[in-house]
KENUVEX-666526 format. One record per residue: residue number from 0; x, y, z of N, C-alpha, C in turn. Coordinates in steps of 0.001 Angstrom, whole numbers, padded with zeros to 6 digits. Layout:
N
<r i="NUM" n_x="X" n_y="Y" n_z="Z" ca_x="X" ca_y="Y" ca_z="Z" c_x="X" c_y="Y" c_z="Z"/>
...
END
This chain:
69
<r i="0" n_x="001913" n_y="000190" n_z="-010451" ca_x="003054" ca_y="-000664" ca_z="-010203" c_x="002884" c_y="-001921" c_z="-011051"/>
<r i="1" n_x="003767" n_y="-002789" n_z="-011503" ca_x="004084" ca_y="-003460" ca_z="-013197" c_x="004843" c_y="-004527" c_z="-012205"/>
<r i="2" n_x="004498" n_y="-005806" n_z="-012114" ca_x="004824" ca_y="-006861" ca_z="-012009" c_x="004913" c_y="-008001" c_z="-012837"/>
<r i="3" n_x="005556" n_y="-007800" n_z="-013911" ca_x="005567" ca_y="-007927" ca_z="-015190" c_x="005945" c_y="-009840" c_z="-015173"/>
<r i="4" n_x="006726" n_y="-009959" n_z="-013961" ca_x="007855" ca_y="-011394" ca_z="-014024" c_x="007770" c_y="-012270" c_z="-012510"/>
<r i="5" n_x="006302" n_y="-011685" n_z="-011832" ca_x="006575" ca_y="-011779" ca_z="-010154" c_x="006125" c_y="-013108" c_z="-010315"/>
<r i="6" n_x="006336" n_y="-014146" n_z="-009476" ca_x="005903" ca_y="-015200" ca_z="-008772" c_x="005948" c_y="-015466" c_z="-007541"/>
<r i="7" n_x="005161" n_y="-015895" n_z="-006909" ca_x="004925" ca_y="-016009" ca_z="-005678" c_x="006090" c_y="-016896" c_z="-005039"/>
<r i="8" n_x="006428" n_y="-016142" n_z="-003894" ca_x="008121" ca_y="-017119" ca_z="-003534" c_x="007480" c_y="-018435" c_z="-002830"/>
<r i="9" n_x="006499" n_y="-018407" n_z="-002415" ca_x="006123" ca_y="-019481" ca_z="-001271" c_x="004999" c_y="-020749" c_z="-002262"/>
<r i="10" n_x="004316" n_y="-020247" n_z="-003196" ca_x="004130" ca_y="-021563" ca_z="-003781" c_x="004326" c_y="-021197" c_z="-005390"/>
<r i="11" n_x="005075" n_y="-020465" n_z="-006133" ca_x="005384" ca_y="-020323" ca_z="-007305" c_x="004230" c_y="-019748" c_z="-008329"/>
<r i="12" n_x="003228" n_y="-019522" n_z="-007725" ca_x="001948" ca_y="-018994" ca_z="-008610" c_x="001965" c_y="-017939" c_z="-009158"/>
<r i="13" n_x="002040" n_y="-017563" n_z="-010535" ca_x="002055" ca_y="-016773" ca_z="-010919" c_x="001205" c_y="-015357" c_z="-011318"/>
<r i="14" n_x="-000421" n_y="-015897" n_z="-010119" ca_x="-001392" ca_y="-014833" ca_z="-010630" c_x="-001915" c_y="-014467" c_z="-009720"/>
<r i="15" n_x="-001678" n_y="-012906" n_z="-009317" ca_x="-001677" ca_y="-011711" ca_z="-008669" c_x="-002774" c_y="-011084" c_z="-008738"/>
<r i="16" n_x="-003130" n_y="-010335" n_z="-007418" ca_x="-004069" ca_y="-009283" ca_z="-007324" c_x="-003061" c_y="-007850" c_z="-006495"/>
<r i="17" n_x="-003764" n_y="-006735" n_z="-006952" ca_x="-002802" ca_y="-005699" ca_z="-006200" c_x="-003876" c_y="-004905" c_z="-005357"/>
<r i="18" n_x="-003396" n_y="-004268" n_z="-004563" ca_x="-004095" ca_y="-003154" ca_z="-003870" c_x="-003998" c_y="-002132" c_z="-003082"/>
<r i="19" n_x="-004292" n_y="-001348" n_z="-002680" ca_x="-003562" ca_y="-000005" ca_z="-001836" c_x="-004044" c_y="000367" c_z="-000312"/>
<r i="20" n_x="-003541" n_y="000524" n_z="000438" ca_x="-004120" ca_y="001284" ca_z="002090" c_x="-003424" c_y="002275" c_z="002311"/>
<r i="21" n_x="-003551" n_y="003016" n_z="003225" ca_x="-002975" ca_y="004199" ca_z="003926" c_x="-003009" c_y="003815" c_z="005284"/>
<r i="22" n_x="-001697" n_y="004537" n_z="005819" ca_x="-001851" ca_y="004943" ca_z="007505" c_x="-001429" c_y="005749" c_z="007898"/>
<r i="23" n_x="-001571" n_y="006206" n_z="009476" ca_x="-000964" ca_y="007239" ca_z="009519" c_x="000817" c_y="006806" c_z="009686"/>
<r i="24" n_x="001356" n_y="008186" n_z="010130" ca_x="002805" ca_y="008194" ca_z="010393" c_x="002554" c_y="008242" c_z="012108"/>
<r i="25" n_x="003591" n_y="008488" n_z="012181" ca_x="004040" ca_y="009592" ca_z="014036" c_x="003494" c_y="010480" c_z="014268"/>
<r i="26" n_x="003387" n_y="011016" n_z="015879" ca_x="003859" ca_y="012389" ca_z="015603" c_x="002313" c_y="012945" c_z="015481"/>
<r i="27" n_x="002233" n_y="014627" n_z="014753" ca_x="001055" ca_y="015089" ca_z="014753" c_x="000055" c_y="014450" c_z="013654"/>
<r i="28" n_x="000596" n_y="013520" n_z="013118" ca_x="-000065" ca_y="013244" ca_z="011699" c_x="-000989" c_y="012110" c_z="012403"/>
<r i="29" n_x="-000383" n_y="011424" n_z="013346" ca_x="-001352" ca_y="010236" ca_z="014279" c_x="-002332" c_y="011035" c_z="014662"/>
<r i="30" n_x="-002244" n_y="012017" n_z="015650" ca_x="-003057" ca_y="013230" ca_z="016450" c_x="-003717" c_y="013594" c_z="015364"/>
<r i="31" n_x="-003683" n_y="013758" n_z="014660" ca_x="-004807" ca_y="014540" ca_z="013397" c_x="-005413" c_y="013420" c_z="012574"/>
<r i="32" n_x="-004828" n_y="012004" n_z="012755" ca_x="-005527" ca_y="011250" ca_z="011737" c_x="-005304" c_y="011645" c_z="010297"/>
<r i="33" n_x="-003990" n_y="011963" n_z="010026" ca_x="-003768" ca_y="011678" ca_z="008721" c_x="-003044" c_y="010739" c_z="008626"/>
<r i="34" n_x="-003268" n_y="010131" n_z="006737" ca_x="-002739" ca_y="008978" ca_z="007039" c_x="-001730" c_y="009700" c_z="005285"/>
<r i="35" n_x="-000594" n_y="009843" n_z="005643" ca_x="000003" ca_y="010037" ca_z="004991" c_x="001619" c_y="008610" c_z="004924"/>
<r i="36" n_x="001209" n_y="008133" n_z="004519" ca_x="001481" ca_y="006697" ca_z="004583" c_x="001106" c_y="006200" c_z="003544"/>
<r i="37" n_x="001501" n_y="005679" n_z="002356" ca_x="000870" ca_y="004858" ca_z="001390" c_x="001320" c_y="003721" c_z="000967"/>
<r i="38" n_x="001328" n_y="002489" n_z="000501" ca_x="001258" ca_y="001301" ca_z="000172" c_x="000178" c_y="000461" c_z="-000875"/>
<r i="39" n_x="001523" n_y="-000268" n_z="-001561" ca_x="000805" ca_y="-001176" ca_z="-002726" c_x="000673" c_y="-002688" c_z="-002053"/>
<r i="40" n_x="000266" n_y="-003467" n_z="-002815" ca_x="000123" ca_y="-004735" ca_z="-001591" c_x="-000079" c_y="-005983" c_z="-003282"/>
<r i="41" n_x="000948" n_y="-006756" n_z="-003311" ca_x="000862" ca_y="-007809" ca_z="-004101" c_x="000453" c_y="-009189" c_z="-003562"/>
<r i="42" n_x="-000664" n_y="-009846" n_z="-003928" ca_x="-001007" ca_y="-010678" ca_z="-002779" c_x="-001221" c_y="-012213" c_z="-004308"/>
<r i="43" n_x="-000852" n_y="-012863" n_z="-003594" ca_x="-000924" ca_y="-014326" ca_z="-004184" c_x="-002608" c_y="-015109" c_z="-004442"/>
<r i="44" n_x="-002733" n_y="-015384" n_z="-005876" ca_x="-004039" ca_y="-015792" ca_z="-005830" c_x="-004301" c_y="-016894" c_z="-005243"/>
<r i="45" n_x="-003299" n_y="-017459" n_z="-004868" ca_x="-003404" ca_y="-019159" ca_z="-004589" c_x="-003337" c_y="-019528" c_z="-003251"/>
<r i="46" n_x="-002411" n_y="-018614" n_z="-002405" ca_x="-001924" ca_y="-019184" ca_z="-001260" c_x="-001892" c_y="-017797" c_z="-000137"/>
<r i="47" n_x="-002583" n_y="-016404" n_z="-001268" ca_x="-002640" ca_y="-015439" ca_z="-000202" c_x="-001446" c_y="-014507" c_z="000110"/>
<r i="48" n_x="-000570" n_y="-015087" n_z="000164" ca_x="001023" ca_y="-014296" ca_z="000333" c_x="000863" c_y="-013239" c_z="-000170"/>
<r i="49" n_x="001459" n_y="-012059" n_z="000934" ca_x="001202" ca_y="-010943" ca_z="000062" c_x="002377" c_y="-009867" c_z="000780"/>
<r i="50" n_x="003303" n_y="-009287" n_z="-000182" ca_x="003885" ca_y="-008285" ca_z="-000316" c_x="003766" c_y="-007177" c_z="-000175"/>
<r i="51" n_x="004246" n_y="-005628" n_z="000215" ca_x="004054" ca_y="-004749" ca_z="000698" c_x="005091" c_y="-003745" c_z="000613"/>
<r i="52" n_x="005010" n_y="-002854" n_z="-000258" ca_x="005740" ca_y="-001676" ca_z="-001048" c_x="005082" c_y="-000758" c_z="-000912"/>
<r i="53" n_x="006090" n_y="000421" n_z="-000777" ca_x="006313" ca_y="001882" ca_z="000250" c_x="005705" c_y="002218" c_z="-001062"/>
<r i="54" n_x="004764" n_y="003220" n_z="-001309" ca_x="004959" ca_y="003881" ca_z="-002123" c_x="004211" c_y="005424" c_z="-002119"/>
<r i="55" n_x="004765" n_y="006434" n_z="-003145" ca_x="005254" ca_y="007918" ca_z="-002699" c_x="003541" c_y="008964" c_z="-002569"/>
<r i="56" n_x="003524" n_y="009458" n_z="-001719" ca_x="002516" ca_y="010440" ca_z="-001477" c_x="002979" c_y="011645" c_z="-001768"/>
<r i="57" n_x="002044" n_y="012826" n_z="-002376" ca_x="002076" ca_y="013938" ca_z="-002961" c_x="001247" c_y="014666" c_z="-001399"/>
<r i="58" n_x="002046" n_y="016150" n_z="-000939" ca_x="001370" ca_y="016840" ca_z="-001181" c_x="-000129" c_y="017325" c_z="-000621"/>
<r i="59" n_x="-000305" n_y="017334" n_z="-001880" ca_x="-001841" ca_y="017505" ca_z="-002493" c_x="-002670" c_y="016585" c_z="-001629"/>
<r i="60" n_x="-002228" n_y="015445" n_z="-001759" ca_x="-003152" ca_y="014537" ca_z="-001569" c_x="-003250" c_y="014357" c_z="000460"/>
<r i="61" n_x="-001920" n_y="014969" n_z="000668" ca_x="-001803" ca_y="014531" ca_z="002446" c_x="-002878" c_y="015864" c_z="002664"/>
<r i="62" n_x="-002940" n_y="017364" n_z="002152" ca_x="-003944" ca_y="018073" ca_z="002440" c_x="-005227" c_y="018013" c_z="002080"/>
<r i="63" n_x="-005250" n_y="017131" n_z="000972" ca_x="-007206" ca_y="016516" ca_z="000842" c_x="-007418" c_y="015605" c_z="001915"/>
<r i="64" n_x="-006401" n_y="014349" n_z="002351" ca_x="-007018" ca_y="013541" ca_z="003542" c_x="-007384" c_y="014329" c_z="004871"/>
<r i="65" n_x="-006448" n_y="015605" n_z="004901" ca_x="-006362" ca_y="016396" ca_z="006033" c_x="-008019" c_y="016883" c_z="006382"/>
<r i="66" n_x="-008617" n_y="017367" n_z="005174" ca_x="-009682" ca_y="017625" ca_z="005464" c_x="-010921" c_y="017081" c_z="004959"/>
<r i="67" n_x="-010893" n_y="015668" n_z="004447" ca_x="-011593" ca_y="014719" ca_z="004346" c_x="-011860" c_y="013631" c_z="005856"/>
<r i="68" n_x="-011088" n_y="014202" n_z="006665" ca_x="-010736" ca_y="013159" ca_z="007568" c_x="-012089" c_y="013121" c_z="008166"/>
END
């Protein structure tokens, strides 16, 4: 993910760190502990603020956590 123009809305800083988590969803995916759920996270170097964008899971990857769990 390309934040090419971002500034921080709350103190205008322009320099970023990014990063990713998982969780689970609902449903059987809680009960099984998958975390098919993914997220980017833009966080403010200065003041911490940090942003939080959906972003897309494969697949592949919800049946490797499945049995990595």
């Amino acid at each position: 993910m390309q934040h090419d123009n971002w500034n921080c809305p709350k103190c205008k800083n322009e320099e970023y760190e990014t990063g990713q988590f998982a969780a689970t969803g609902g449903g059987i995916t809680k009960f099984l502990d998958i975390q098919n759920k993914r997220f980017t996270t833009v966080t403010c170097t200065q003041c911490k603020y940090t942003e939080i964008y959906k972003s897309d899971t494969s697949t592949l990857e919800n049946v490797f956590d499945l049995f990595t769990s």
